[in-house]
C-alpha positions as CSV (number, residue, x, y, z in Angstrom):
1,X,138.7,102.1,91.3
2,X,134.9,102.6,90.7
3,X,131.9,99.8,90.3
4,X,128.4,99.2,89.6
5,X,125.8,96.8,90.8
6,X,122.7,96.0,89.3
7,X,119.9,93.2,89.6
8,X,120.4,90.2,87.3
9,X,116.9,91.4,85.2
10,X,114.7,93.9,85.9
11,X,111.0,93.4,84.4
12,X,108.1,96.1,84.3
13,X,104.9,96.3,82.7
14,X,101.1,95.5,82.3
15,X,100.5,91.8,83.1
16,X,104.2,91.2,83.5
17,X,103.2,88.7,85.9
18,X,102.0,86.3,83.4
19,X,105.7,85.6,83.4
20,X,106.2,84.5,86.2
21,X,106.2,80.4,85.9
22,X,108.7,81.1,82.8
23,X,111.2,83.1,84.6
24,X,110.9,80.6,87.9
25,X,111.8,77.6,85.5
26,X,114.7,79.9,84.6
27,X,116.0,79.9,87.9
28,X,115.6,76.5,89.7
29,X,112.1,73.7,90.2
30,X,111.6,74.0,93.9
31,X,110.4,77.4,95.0
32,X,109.8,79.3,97.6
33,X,106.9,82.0,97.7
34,X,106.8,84.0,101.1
35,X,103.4,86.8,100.2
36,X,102.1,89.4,103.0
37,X,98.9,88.9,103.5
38,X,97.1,91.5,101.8
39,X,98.7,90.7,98.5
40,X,97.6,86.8,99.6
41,X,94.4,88.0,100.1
42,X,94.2,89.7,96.2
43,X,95.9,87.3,94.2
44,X,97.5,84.9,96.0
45,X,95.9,82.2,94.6
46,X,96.6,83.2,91.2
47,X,100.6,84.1,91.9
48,X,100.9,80.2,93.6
49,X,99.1,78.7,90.4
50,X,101.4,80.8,87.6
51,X,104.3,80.0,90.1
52,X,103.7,76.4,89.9
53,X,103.6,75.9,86.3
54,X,107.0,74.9,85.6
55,X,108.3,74.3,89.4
56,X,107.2,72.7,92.5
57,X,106.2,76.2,94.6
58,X,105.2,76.0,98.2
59,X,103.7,79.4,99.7
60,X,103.8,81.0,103.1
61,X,102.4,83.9,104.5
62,X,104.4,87.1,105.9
63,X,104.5,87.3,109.6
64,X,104.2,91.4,109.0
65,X,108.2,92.6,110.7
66,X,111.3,91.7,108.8
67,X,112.8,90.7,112.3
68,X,115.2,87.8,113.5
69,X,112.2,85.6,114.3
70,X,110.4,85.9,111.0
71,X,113.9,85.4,108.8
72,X,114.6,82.6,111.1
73,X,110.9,80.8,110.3
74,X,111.2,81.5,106.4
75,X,115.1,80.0,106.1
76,X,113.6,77.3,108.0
77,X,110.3,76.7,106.0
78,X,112.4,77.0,103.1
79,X,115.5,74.7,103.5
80,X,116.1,72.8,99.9
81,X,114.4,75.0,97.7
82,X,116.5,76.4,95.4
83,X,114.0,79.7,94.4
84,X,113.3,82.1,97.3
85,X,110.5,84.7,95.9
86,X,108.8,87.5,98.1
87,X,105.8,88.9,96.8
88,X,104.5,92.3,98.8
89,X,105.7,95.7,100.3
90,X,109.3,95.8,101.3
91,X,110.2,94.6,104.5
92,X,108.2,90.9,102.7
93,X,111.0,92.1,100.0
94,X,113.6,92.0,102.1
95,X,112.9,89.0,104.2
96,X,112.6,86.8,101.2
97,X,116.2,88.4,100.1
98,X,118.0,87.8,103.6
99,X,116.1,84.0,103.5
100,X,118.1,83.3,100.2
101,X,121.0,84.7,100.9
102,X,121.2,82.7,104.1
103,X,119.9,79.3,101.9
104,X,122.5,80.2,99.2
105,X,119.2,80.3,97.0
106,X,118.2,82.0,93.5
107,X,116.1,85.0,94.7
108,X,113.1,86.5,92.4
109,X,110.9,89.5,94.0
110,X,107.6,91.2,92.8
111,X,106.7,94.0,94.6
112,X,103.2,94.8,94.3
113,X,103.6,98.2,96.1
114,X,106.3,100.7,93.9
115,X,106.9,102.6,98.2
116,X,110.1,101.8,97.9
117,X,114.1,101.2,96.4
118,X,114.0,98.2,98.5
119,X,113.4,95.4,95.7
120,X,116.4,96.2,93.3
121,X,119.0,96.1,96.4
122,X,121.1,93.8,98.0
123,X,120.8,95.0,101.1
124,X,117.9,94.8,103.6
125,X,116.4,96.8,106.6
126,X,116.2,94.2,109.6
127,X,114.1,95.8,112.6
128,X,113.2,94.3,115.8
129,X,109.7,93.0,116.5
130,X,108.1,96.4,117.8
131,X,109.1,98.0,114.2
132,X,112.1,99.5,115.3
133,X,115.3,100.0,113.7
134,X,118.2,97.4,114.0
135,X,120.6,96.7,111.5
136,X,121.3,96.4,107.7
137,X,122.1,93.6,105.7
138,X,124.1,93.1,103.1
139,X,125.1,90.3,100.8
140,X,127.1,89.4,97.8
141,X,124.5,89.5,94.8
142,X,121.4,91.6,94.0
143,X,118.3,89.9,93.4
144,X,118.2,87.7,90.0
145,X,115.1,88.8,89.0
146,X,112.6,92.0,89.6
147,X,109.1,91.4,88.5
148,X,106.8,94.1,88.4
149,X,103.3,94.4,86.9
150,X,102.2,98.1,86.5
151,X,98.3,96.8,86.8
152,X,99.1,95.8,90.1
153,X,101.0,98.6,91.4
154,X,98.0,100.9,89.8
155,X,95.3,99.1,91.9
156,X,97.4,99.8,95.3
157,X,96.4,102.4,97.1
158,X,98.1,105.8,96.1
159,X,99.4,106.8,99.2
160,X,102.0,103.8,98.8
161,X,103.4,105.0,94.9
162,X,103.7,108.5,96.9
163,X,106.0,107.4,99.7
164,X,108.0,106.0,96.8
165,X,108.3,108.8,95.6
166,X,109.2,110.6,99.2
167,X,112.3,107.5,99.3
168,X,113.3,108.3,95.5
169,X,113.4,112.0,96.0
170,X,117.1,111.1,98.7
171,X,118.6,109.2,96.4
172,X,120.5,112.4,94.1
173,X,121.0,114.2,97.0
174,X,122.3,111.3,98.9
175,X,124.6,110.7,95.8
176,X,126.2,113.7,95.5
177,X,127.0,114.2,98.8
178,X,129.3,110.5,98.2
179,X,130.6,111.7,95.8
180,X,131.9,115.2,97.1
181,X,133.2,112.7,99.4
182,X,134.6,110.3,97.3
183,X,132.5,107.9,99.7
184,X,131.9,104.4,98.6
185,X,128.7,102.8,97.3
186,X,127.5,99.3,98.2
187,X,129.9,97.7,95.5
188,X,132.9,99.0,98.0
189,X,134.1,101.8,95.5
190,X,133.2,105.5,94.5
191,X,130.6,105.6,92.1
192,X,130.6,105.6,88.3
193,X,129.4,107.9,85.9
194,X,126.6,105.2,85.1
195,X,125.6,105.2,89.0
196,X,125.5,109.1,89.2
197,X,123.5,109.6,86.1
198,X,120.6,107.0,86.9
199,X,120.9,108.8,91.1
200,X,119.8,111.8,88.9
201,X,117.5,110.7,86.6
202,X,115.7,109.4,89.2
203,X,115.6,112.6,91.0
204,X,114.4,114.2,87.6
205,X,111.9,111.5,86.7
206,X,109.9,111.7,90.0
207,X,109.5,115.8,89.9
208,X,108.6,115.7,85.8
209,X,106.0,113.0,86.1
210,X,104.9,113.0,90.2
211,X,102.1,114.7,89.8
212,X,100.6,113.0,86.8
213,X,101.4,109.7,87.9
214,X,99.6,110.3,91.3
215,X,96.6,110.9,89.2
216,X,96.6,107.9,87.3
217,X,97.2,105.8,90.2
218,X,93.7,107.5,92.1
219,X,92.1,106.5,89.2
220,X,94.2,103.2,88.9
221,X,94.8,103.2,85.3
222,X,98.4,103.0,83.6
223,X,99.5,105.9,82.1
224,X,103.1,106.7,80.6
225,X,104.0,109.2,83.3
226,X,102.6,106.4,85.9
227,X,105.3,103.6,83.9
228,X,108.3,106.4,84.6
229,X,107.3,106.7,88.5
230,X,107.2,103.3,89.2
231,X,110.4,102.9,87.5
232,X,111.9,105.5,89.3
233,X,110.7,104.3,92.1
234,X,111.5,100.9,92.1
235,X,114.5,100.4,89.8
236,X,116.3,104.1,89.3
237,X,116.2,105.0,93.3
238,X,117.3,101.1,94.0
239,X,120.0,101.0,91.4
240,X,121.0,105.0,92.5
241,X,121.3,104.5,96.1
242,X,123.1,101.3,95.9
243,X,125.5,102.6,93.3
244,X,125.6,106.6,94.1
245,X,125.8,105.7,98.3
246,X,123.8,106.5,101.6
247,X,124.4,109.8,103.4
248,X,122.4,111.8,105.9
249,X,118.7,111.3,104.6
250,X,118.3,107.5,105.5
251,X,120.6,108.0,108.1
252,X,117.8,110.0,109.7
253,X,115.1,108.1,108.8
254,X,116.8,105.3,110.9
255,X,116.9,108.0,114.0
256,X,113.4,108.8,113.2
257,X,112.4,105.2,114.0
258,X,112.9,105.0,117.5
259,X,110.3,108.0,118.0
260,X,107.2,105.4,118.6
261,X,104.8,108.2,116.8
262,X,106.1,107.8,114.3
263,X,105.7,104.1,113.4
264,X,102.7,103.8,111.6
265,X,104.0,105.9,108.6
266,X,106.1,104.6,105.8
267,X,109.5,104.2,105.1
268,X,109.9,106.7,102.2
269,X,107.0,109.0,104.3
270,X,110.0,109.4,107.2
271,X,112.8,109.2,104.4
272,X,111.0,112.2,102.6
273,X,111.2,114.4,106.3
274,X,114.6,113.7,106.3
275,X,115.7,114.5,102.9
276,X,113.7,118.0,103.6
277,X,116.2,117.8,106.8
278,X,119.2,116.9,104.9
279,X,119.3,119.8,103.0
280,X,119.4,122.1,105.6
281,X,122.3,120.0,107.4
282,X,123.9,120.1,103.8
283,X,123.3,124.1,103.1
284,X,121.6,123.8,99.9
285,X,120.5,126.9,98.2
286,X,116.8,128.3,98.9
287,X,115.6,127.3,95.2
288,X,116.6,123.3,95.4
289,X,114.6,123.5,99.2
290,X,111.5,125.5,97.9
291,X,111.6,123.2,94.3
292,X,111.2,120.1,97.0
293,X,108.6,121.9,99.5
294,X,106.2,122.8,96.4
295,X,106.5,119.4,95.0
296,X,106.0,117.4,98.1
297,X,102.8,119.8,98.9
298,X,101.6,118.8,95.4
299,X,101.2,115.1,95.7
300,X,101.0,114.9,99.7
301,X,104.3,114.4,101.5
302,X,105.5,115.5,105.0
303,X,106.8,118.9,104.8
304,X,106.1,119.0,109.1
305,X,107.4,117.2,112.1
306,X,103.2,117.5,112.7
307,X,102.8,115.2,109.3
308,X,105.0,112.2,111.0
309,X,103.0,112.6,114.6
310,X,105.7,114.0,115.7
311,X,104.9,118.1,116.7
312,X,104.1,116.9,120.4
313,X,107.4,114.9,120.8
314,X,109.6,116.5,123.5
315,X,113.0,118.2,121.9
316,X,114.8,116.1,124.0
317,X,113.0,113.2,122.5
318,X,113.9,114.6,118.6
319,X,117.9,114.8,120.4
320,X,117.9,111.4,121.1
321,X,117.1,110.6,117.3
322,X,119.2,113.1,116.1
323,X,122.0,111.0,118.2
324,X,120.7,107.3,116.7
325,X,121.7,109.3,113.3
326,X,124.8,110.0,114.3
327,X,126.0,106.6,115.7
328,X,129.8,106.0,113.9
329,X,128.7,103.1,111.9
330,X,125.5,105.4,110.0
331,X,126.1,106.5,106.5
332,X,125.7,110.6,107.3
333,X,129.1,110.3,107.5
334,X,129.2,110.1,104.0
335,X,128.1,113.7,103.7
336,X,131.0,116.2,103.1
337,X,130.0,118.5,106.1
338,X,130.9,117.8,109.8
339,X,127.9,116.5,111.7
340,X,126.8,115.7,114.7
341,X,123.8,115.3,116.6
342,X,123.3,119.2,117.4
343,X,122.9,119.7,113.7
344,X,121.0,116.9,113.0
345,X,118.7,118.4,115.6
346,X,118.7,122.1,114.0
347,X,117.9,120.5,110.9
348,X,114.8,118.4,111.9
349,X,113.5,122.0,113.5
350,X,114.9,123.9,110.7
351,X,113.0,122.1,108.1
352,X,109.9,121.7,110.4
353,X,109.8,124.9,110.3
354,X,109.9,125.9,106.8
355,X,107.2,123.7,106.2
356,X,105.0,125.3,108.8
357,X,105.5,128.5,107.1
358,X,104.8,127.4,103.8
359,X,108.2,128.0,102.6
């Protein structure tokens, strides 16, 4: 048995958002639009006025930590509409996904930020107040609609597409090493050809057009290559990790999160680290790790422990996060190599190491 999951419609372009009222009306007539409050700040008077064409919309602001607290406030705040939207970065994403899951609701998302796979998925990251890791969630049906405007993700700035990039970059390797393992994806199966294939288009996409697409978001203009990395981004890693599986690169990520230092950097910044450590766990070949170290140098992500605040942390310190990786219920189990927290360790160092050298 194998099986796919995908969102109900996925939408990108320039001024996709004009849409917005029609594909609401689509759904349901009372909405709910949770916004962080930069996005608020640019256009949420704008997004609450298209959303309120065709459906009574009422708008709330992101408390800033998909936590219990905040989920618990939005599914409250929300109770009888039948349209739950989240507009922003991805732990907004995710809060406005667990809210209509919980409220049985019609869920629509625009990210305004393409950082990471999160708004394709039906899963979310739930972390406790202080931005630590806690748990995943997971429900029955992917988002119903995906609505992203290229304009807006090429006025962000470009230090957001590029983490994308860093959380898009996991999601082949991460996919092959489930399916060495026959491991299963979020559908509860091994993946299909279909999952596999878009796991490493994604992978291809981001290395043929990173580069470029970096440069048109600096200048924030859409280009063509800019179009393929927010797709890859946003749709391909979301779609590839969900169908291809998790193994040890967000599995470290989620050990890298209880290092305090390391908090102010973004998800796919720590989930680029750890897909640099993941192939030294995995024992890839020298030309896959120095493709990835010459590409992340070329548009800016962490090749170092240093780059994630992290070069004064206590070795002891990195064991302990090496351990939170390890933990039964973590997906680098799914990789087709023993592992445990010693090599977890010998990779961080390993790969902190190669990037200190240049490698």
């Amino acid at each position: 048995m194998r099986a796919a999951v995908f969102p109900g419609k996925y939408m990108q372009g320039r001024n996709a958002l004009d849409l917005l009222g029609q594909e609401i009306s689509r759904l349901g007539s009372r909405a709910y639009l949770l916004v962080d409050s930069f996005v608020d700040q640019m256009m949420g008077q704008s997004l609450i006025e298209r959303a309120s064409e065709d459906a009574n919309t009422q708008k709330s602001i992101f408390g800033g930590e998909c936590c219990d607290l905040e989920i618990e406030r939005v599914v409250h705040e929300a109770e009888g509409c039948d349209v739950i939207i989240g507009a922003g970065g991805g732990k907004t994403l995710d809060t406005a996904k667990i809210a209509a899951n919980h409220l049985g609701a019609r869920c629509m998302i625009i990210p305004t930020l393409a950082s990471t796979d999160a708004p394709c998925s039906s899963s979310a990251v739930v972390y406790t107040g202080e931005g630590i890791f806690l748990r995943y969630e997971y429900f029955n049906q992917n988002p119903d609609v995906v609505l992203v405007d290229s304009n807006v993700i090429a006025e962000a700035p470009v230090r957001f597409l590029i983490s994308g990039m860093g959380d898009a970059l996991s999601t082949w390797f991460e996919a092959e090493s489930c399916a060495r393992k026959n491991a299963p994806n979020r559908a509860g199966y091994p993946a299909t050809l279909s999952g596999l294939a878009l796991a490493r288009l994604c992978y291809d996409t981001v290395l043929t057009y990173g580069e470029l697409a970096k440069f048109a978001c600096e200048q924030k203009v859409v280009t063509p290559a800019l179009e393929h990395v927010i797709e890859a981004n946003i749709f391909l890693s979301g779609a590839g990790f969900e169908n291809g599986g998790l193994a040890s690169a967000h599995a470290i990520h989620d050990g890298l999160t209880i290092l305090k230092p390391s908090h102010s950097f973004y998800h796919g910044e720590k989930v680029a680290f750890s897909t640099l450590a993941s192939l030294f766990l995995t024992g890839k070949d020298d030309a896959i790790i120095q493709t990835m170290y010459a590409f992340y140098r070329k548009v800016g992500l962490p090749t170092t422990l240093a780059d994630l605040n992290l070069d004064q942390v206590e070795r002891s310190e990195l064991f302990k996060a090496a351990q939170a990786a390890c933990i039964p219920e973590e997906t680098i189990h799914n990789e087709s190599v023993p592992v445990d927290p010693e090599a977890v360790l010998a990779a961080l160092l390993a790969a902190d190491a190669a990037g200190r050298a240049d490698f």
